[in-house]
Structures are given as C-alpha cells and as structure tokens.
BAKEZA-747370 format. One line per field, with one value per residue (C-alpha): y, x, z. Coordinates in nm, 4 decimals. Each point is the difference from the previous one (the first is absolute). Layout:
<nodes>
py = Y  ...
px = X  ...
pz = Z  ...
</nodes>
This chain:
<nodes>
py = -1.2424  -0.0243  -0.0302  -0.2667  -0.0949  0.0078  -0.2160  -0.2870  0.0372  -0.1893  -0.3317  -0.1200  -0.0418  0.3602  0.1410  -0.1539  0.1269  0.3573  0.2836  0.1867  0.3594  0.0055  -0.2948  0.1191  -0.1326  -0.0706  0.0796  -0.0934  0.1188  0.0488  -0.0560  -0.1354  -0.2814  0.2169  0.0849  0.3311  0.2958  -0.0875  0.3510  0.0430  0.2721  0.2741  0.3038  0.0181  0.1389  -0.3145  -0.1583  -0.3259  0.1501  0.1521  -0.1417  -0.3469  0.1875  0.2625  -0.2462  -0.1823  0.2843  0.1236  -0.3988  0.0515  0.3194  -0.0891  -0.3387  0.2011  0.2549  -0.3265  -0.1431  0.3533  0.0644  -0.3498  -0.0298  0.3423  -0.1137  -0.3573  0.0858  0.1683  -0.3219  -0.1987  0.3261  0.0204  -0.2078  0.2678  0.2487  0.0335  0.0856  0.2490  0.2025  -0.0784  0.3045  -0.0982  -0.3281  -0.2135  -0.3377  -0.2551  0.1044  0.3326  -0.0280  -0.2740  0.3262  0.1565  -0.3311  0.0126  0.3565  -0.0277  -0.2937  0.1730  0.3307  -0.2867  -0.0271  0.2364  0.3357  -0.2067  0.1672  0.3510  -0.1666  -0.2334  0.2690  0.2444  -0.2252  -0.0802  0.3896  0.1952  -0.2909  -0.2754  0.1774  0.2790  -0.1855  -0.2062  0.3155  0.1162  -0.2874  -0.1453  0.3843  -0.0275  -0.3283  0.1542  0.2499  -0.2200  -0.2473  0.3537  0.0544  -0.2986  -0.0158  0.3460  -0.0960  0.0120  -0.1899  -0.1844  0.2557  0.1212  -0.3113  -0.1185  0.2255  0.0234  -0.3633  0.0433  0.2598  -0.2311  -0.2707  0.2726  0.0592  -0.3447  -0.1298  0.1166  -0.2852  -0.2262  0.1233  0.2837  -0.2139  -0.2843  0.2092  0.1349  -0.3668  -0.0729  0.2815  -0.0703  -0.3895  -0.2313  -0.2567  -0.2653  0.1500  0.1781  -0.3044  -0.0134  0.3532  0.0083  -0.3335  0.2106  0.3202  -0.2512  -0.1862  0.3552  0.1036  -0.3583  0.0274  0.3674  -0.0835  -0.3250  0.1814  0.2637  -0.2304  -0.1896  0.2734  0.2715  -0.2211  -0.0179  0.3714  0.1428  -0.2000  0.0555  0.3408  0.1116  0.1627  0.2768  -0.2044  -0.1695  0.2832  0.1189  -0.3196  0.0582  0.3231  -0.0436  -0.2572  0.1999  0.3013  -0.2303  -0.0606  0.3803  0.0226  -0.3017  0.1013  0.3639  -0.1958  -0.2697  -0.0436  0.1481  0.0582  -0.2861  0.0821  -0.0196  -0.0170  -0.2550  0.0858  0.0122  -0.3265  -0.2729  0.0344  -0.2658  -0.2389  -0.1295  0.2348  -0.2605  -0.0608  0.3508  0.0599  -0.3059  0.0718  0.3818  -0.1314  -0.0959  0.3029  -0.2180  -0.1069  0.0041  -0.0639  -0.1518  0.0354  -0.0412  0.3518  -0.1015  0.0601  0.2456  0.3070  0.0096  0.1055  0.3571  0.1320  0.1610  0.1105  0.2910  -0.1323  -0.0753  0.0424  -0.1442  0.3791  0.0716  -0.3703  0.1284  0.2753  0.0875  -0.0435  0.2195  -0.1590  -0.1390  -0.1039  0.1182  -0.1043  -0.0785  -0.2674  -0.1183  -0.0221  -0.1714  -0.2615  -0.2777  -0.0259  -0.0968  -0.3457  -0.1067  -0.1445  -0.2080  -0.3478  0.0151  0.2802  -0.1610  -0.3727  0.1866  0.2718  -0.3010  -0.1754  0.2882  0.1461  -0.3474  -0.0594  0.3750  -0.0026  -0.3301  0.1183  0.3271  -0.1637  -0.2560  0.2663  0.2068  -0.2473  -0.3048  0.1991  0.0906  -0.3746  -0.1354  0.2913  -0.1908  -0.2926  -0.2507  0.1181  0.3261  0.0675  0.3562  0.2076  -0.3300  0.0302  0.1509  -0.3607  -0.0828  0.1387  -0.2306  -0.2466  0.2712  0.0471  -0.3236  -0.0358  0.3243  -0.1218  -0.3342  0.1858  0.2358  -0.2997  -0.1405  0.3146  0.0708  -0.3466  -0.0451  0.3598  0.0772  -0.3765  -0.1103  0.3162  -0.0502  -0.3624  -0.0216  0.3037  -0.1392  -0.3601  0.0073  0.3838  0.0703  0.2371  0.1891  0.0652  0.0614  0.1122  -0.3478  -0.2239  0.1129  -0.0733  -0.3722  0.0852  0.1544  -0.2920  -0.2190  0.3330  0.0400  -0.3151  -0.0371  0.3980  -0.1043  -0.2978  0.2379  0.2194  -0.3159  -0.1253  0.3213  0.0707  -0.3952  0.0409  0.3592  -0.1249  -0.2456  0.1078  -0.2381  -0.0122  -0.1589  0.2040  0.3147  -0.2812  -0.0289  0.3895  0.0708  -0.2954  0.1422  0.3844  -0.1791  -0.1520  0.3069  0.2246  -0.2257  -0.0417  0.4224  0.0324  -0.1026  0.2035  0.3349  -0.1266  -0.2313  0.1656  0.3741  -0.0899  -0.1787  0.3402  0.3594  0.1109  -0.1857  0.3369  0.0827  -0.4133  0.1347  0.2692  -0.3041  -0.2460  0.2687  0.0441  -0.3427  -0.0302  0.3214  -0.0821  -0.3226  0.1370  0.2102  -0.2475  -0.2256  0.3004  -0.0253  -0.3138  0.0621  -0.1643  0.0730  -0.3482  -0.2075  -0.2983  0.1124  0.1009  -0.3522  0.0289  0.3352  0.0127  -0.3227  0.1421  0.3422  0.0943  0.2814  0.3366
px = -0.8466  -0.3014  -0.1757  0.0610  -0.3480  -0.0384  0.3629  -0.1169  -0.3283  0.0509  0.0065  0.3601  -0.1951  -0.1312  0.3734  0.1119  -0.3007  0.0144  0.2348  0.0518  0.0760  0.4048  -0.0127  0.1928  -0.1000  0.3888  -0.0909  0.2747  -0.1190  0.2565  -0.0020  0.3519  0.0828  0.2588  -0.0164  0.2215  -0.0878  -0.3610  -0.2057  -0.3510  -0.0429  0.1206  0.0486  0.3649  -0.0167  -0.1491  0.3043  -0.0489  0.1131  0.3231  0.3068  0.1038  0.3438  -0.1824  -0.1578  0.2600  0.2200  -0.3022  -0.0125  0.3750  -0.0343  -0.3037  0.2155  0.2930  -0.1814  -0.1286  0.3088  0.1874  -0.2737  -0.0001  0.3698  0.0171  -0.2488  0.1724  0.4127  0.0497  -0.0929  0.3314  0.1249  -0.1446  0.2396  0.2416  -0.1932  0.1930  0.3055  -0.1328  -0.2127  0.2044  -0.1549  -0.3750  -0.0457  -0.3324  -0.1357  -0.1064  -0.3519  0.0677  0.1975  -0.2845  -0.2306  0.2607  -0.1466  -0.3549  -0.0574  0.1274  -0.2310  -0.2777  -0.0132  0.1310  -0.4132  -0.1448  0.1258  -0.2420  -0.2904  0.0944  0.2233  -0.2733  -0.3080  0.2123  0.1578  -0.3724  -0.0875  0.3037  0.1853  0.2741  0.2916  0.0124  -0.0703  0.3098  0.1866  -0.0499  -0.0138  0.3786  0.1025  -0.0816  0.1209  0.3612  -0.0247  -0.0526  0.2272  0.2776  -0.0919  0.0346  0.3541  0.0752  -0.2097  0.2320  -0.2477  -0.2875  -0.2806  0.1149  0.0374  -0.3403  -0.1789  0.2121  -0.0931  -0.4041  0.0288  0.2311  -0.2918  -0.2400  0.2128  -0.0089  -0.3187  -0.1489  0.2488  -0.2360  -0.3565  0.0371  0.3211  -0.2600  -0.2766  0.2375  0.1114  -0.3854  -0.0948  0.2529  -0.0357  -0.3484  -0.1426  0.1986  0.3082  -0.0002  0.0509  0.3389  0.1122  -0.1203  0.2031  0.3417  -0.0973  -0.0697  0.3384  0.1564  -0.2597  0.0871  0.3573  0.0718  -0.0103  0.1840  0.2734  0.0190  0.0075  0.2799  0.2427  -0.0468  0.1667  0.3375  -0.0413  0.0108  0.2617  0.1938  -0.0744  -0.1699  -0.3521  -0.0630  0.0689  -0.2878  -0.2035  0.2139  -0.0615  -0.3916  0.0172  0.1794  -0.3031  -0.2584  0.1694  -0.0414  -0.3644  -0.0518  0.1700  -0.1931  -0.3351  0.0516  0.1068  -0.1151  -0.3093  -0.3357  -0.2958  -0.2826  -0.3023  -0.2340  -0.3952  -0.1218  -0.3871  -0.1132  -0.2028  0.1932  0.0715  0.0788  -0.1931  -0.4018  -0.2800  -0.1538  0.3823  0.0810  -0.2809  0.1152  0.3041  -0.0336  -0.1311  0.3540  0.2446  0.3226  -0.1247  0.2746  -0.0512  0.3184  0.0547  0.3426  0.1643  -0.0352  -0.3559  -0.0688  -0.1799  -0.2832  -0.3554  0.1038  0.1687  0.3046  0.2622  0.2366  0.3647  0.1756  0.3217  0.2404  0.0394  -0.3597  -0.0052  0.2140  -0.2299  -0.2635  -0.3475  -0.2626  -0.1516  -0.3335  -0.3236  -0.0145  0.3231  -0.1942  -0.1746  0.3008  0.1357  -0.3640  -0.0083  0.2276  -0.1041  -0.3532  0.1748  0.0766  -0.3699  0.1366  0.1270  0.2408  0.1745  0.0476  0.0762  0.2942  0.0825  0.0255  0.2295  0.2006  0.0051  0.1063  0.2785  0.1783  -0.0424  0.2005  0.2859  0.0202  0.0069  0.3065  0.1711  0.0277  0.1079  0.1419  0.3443  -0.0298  -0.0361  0.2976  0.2351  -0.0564  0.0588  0.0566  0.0367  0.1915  -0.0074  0.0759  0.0688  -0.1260  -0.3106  -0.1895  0.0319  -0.3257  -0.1617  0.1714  -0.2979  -0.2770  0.1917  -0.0180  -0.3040  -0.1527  0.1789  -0.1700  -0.3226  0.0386  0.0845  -0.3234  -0.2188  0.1386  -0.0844  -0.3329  -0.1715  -0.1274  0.0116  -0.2598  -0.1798  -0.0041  -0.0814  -0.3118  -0.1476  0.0903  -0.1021  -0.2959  -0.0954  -0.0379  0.2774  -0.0704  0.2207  -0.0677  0.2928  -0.1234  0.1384  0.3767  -0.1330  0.0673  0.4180  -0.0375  -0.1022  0.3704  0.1671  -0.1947  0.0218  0.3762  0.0592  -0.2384  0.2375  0.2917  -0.1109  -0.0096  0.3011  0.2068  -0.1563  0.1073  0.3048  0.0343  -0.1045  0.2546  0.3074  0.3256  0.2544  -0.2191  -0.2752  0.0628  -0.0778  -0.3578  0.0031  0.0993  -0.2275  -0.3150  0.0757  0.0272  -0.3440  -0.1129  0.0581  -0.0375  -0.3992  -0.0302  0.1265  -0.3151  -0.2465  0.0777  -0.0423  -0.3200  -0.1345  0.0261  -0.1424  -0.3306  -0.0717  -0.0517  0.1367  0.3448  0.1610  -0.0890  0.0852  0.3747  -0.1907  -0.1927  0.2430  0.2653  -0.2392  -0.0300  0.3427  0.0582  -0.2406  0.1231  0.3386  -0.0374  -0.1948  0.3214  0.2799  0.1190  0.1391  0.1838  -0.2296  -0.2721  -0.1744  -0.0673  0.1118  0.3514  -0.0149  0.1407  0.3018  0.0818  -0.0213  0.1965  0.2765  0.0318  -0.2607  -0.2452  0.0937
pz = -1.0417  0.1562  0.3504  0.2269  0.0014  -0.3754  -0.0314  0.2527  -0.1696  -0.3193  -0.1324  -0.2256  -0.2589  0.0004  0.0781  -0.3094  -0.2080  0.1383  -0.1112  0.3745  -0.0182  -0.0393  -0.3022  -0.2959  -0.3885  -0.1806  -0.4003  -0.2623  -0.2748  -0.3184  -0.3728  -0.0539  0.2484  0.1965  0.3352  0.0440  0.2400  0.1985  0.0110  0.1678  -0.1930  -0.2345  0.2367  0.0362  0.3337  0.0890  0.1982  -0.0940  -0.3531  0.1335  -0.1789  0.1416  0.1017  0.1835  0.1663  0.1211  0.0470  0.2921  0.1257  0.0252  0.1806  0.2425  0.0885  0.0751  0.2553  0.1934  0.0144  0.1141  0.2306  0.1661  -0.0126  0.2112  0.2166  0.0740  -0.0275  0.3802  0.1593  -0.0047  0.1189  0.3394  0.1796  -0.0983  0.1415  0.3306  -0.1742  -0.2662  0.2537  0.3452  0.1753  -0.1022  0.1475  -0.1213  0.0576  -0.2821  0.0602  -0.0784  -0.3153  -0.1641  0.0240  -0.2461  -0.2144  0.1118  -0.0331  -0.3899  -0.0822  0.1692  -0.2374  -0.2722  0.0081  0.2091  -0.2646  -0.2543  0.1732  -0.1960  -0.2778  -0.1741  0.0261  -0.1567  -0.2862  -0.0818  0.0060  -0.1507  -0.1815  0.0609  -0.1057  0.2430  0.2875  -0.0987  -0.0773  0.3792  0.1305  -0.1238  0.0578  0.3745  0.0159  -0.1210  0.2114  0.3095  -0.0873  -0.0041  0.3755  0.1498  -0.1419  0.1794  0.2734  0.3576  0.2284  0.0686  -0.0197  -0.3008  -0.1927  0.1723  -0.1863  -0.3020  -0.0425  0.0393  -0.2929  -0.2071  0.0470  -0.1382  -0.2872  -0.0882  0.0809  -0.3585  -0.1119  0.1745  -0.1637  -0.2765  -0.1603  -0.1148  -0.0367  -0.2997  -0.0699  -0.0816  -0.1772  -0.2914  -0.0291  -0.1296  0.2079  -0.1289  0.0481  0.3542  0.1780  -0.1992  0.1026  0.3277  0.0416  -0.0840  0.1922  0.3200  -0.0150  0.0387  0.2586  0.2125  -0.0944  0.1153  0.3498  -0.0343  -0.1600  0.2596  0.2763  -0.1850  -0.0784  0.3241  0.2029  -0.1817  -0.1325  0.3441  0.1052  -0.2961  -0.1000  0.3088  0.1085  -0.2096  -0.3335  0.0514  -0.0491  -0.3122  -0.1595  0.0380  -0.1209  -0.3277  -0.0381  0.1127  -0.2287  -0.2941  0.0397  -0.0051  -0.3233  -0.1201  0.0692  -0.1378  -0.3514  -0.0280  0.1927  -0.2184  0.1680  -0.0237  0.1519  -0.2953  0.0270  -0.1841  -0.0177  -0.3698  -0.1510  -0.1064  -0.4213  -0.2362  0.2130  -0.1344  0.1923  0.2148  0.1290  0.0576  0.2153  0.1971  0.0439  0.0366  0.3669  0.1212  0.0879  -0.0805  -0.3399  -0.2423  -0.4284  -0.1662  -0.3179  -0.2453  -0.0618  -0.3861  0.0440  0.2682  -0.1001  0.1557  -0.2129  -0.1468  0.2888  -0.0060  0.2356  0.0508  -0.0314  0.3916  0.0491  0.2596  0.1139  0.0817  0.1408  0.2621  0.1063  0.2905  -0.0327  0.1623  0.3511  -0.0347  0.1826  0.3961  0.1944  0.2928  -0.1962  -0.1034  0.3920  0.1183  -0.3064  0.0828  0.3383  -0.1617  -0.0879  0.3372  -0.0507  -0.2846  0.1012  -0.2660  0.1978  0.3081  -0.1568  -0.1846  0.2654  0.2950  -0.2449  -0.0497  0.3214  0.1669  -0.2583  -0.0162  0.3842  0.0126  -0.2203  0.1720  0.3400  -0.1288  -0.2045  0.3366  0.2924  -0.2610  0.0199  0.3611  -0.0014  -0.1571  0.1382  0.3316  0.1671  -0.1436  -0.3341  0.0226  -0.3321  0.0610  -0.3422  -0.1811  0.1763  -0.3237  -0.1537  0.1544  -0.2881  -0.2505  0.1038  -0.0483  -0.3563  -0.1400  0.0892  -0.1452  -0.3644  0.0236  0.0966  -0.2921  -0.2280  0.1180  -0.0435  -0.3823  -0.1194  0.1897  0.0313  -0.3245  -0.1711  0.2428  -0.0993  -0.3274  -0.0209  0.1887  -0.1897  -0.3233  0.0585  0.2684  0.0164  -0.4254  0.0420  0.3348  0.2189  0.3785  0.3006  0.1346  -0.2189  0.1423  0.3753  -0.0472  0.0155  0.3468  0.2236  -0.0740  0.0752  0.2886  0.1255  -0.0132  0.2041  0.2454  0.0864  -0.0887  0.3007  0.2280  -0.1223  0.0949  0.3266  0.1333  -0.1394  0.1626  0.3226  0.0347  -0.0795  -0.1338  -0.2032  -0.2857  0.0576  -0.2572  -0.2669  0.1105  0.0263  -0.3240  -0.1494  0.1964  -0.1405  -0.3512  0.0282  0.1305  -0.2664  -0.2691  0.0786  0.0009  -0.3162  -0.1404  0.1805  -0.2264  -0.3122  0.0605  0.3452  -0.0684  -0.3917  0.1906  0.1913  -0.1465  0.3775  -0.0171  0.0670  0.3470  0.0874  0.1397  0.2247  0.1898  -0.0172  0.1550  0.2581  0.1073  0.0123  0.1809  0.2733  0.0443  0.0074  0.3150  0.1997  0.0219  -0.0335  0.3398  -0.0749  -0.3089  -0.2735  -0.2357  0.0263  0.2875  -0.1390  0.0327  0.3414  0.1830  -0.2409  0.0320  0.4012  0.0175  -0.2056  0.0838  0.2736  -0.0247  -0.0870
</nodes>
C-alpha cells in the first residue's frame, strides 16, 4: 500500500498500468501440461512446499483454535440468567456479568500487542504453543472458579490465551498457501472463527441447564486441550525469509519483481530445481522445530503501528472493527433478550445464534466461490497475469451492504418487542454475520497489518461497551428495547 496522498494522487489509467508495492506476478511454467503441486521455489523449507496434507492438517489446526477460543469466549452468555441460582450468596447485576463478556473480547485483541511482535521475532509455532497452553490453563480455572473475582480474571487470561487465534492463526494460514489460493483457506479458517461463537452461544444455554455450570467449562477445555496437542504435532513453524533474487525468471523481470516483498514465482514441481542449487533434505520432524529469534523485538513491537498511516489499514480495520463489535454486542444481550418478556425463551435462549449461523455458511459459500476467482480473472485477462489484494475488494461492498442493514434490522426489531419479533432478530444476526465473513479472506489479504485489526476493533467495541453498561447493552441502538422490556440494570 501506499500513502494516502500518493493513492488519491493517480489517474485509473495509471493504477492499471502501475505494479504498486504488494502486486504479486502468478508464473505457470511446466513442460508437461499438468498442473500438480505449485512451488515458488526449491527450498523445501519454503512452506509453500510443505506437503498438501501438512498443510491442511495446520489449516485444520489453526481453524480449530479459533473456533475453541471463540466458543469459550461466547458459551457463558445464555448462562447468566442462571446466575442467581448457581452463585446465590454472590449476587450481580446484568451489567456486571456482560464484563465477564467484555473483558474476554477485550484481551481477544488487546494480548496481540505481545503475541504478533513475538511470532514475527521467535517464530509462529511457539507463540501458538503458549498461547493454546494458557488458554487451557485458563479455561481449567474458571471451571474451579467459586465467585466472581475469580472467574473475572480467569476470563481476561482465557481471552489472552486465545487472542493469537485471532492474528498468529492466519499469519500461519498465509505463510503455507500462494496468492491464488489464500483466499480459499482463509475462507474455511473464517467460517470456524465466525462460527465458534455462534456455536457457543447456541449450546451454553441448554448445557448449563442440563448438565449444569461447571460443564461448560469442561467442554472448553477438552477443546482447548486438543488445540495444544494439535499445534505441538501438527503445526510446523512458517516464518520463512524470503529475500534472495527471484530464479527461473528473465533478468530484466527479476529485478522488477525483486522490488515487491510478497513476490511469489510458481512453477510445476516436475520442473522445480532451481539453477544448480541444491537443498539439504527436510523432514516433517525438523518442520516441527524452533527457529532462532531474529531482527530487534522492539522493532518488531513499533512496526505495525507504522501502518496506521496507511488507508488500507483503517478502510479494513473500520470494517472490521464495526462488524466484530456488532456480533459481540448481539451475541451478549440477544439471549438476555429472548429469556425475557415476551419471549422467555429461557434454556432455548441460545437459538438466537441459529440466525448468525446460517448466515455465516451463506457468507462462507460466498467467499469460497468469489475470493480467489475474481483474483484470478482480472490478472489473467486485464492485468497479463498479475495479481493484486485489490482485485478481491470488489466482494466486500454486497457483504457490507447487507450487515449494515442487518444491524438496523436487529436493533428495530429489538426495540420493539412481540411475539413475531425474534424472526426479525434472527434475520438481522443472519445478515450480520454473513457480510463479516468476507472481510478475512479479502480485507486482512489487502493489508500486511491484518493482524493487529482484532486489537482496534476490540477497542472500539470495548469503549463503546462501557459508555452504555449501566443500562445493560453494548450498543445504543438496543437501548429503547431493552429498557422497555426489562428496565435498566
């Protein structure tokens, strides 16, 4: 990306002619027709050259840690009209228990601060390693946790545990897969990410009442368990430096495309040693090992607040930010919602998020057929076979469009209450979701910062969350229904 001032500065025609910094050249080149495994080069430590099955083994295991660590952050809240009767000698209000929510979601993003400087200094996989470890461990103590202190804090560590799900998860995701194939991968790890939540919010409500309080917690941690024992085996690290000329490719070319950090040269494993080189076998073993940190950490901590003068940041981080703070906000007071009058949906009241779960398939329907075909096409027929994070941007504004009125759509309906009403809830969720599925894949490709976007939009929703918390809600939109049904807290 560039400045704002050099963006607004030129002309279409000069966009279209120009090869920004970011702009990735897509080579095919093979000798016998078939198209099997894509390399960009012939360094097996390369990870686009892991195994396919590696690779989706890690997708498999990154999508599963964003699920467990948004389905541990979402499951408690059908639970809190319980709460009376499972702590009856620690009395709370609403208010209070949503900051059991809001103080999750807020180290959800605000533990990326240490997580992504030091998975771009020491390495993805043991930042994962610690991070689903303290997740685990978390997760333990707020099952044996006796009261509301306790848990309070229990659950800010849990949302530090599992806010590398959120930034270092598809860091990894993009390390392993070419251009034209993250949008794909990215499109599964999100419907786990969006889903997580969803689910949580869904089951809590008849696992407490069925199984009681503490099961909850059990639940998450057999999850959260399994993610450790993913990421020890199956997770390898990716951070690979990419920083030698370009070979295979005609001089003048090279030197061109040398310029552009994300450049990546595919060629057809039939044909990919490169010049004379040759490489030490790699194992799956050593794949799984440590590599030594590198650079200055404190560079590494300064460096993606540089972007916030990039426009790119904020157009995707806005996005973002508005979207997750939406879903948040619903996830928490939607079942407070319909557990009153006059829904009284009581253990049922977790159904909210079959809405929000429809609509995040759909969404992820949408994303896998759209992301990367759009990608491809315009850089094969306009762009002479390059490909730029742009081309994607084009499936956001439908999405966007349609959560925007998702957002309106459950805030009337929330604010006046009937019989009918949960229809319009559940629709609005639906819409909701269904437009953030896309910003993952084709936002957090546009930017080289995506991985500090949960950090800001947390904040925004955080700070909006406790100028309104004395009246039970998250948003102000919701406020008229929410005082009209069950007054403030």
């Amino acid at each position: 990306m560039v400045s704002f001032k050099q963006a607004f500065a030129l002309s279409s025609q000069e966009v279209d002619a120009s090869a920004p910094p970011g702009t990735i050249q897509i080579h095919r080149e093979q000798e016998d027709g078939h198209h099997d495994n894509i390399v960009v080069s012939g360094d097996p430590r390369d990870p686009l050259n892991f195994p396919t099955w590696q690779k989706i083994a890690a997708l498999l295991v990154a999508s599963l840690y964003a699920f467990s660590a948004n389905f541990t952050s979402g499951v408690i809240a059908p639970a809190f009209q319980l709460w009376p009767m499972i702590f009856p000698k620690d009395p709370r209000s609403l208010s209070e228990l949503s900051t059991l929510m809001a103080i999750n979601v807020l180290f959800l993003g605000a533990a990326n601060i240490w997580w992504v400087p030091m998975s771009n200094w020491m390495g993805r996989r043991p930042v994962l390693i610690l991070a689903t470890l303290l997740l685990t461990f978390s997760t333990l103590w707020c099952g044996l946790a006796t009261g509301y202190d306790s848990l309070l804090a229990a659950r800010a560590f849990q949302g530090m545990g599992g806010a590398a799900a959120d930034s270092v998860a598809p860091a990894l995701v993009g390390d392993m897969f070419p251009v034209h194939q993250r949008g794909r991968a990215m499109a599964v790890y999100t419907i786990m990410l969006v889903v997580g939540p969803l689910a949580g919010g869904v089951s809590g409500g008849y696992i407490v009442y069925e199984q009681g309080w503490q099961m909850i917690f059990w639940i998450c941690l057999a999850l959260t368990a399994a993610c450790v024992v993913g990421v020890i085996f199956f997770v390898p690290e990716t951070l690979y430096s990419r920083e030698a000329p370009i070979e295979g490719v005609p001089g003048h070319e090279s030197e061109k495309q040398a310029q552009f950090a994300n450049n990546e040269h595919v060629e057809n494993k039939s044909t990919a040693t490169v010049g004379e080189q040759q490489y030490r076998p790699f194992t799956y073993v050593q794949s799984l090992g440590f590599i030594k940190p590198r650079g200055s950490l404190l560079k590494q901590f300064i460096q993606p607040w540089r972007t916030l003068a990039l426009p790119g940041t904020w157009v995707v981080m806005l996005h973002y930010a508005g979207l997750v703070g939406g879903i948040v906000s619903i996830s928490t007071i939607g079942p407070q919602i319909v557990a009153s009058p006059p829904y009284l949906w009581k253990a049922n009241a977790g159904l909210i998020n079959i809405g929000a779960l429809i609509g995040g398939i759909i969404g992820y329907v949408y994303t896998h057929m759209l992301a990367d075909g759009s990608l491809i096409k315009k850089a094969s027929k306009k762009r002479h076979g390059v490909a730029e994070a742009e081309d994607r941007l084009p499936t956001l504004f439908f999405p966007l469009f349609v959560a925007t009125g998702g957002l309106l759509v459950f805030g009337f309906c929330a604010q006046n209450p009937g019989p009918k009403m949960w229809i319009g809830l559940q629709f609005g969720y639906g819409m909701l979701t269904f437009g953030l599925m896309q910003v993952p894949s084709v936002g957090f490709n546009y930017i080289s910062a995506h991985r500090f976007i949960p950090l800001f939009g947390s904040r925004l929703f955080y700070n909006g969350y406790y100028s309104s918390r004395n009246y039970c809600i998250c948003v102000d939109v919701f406020r008229g229904g929410l005082d009209s049904s069950q007054g403030r807290c």
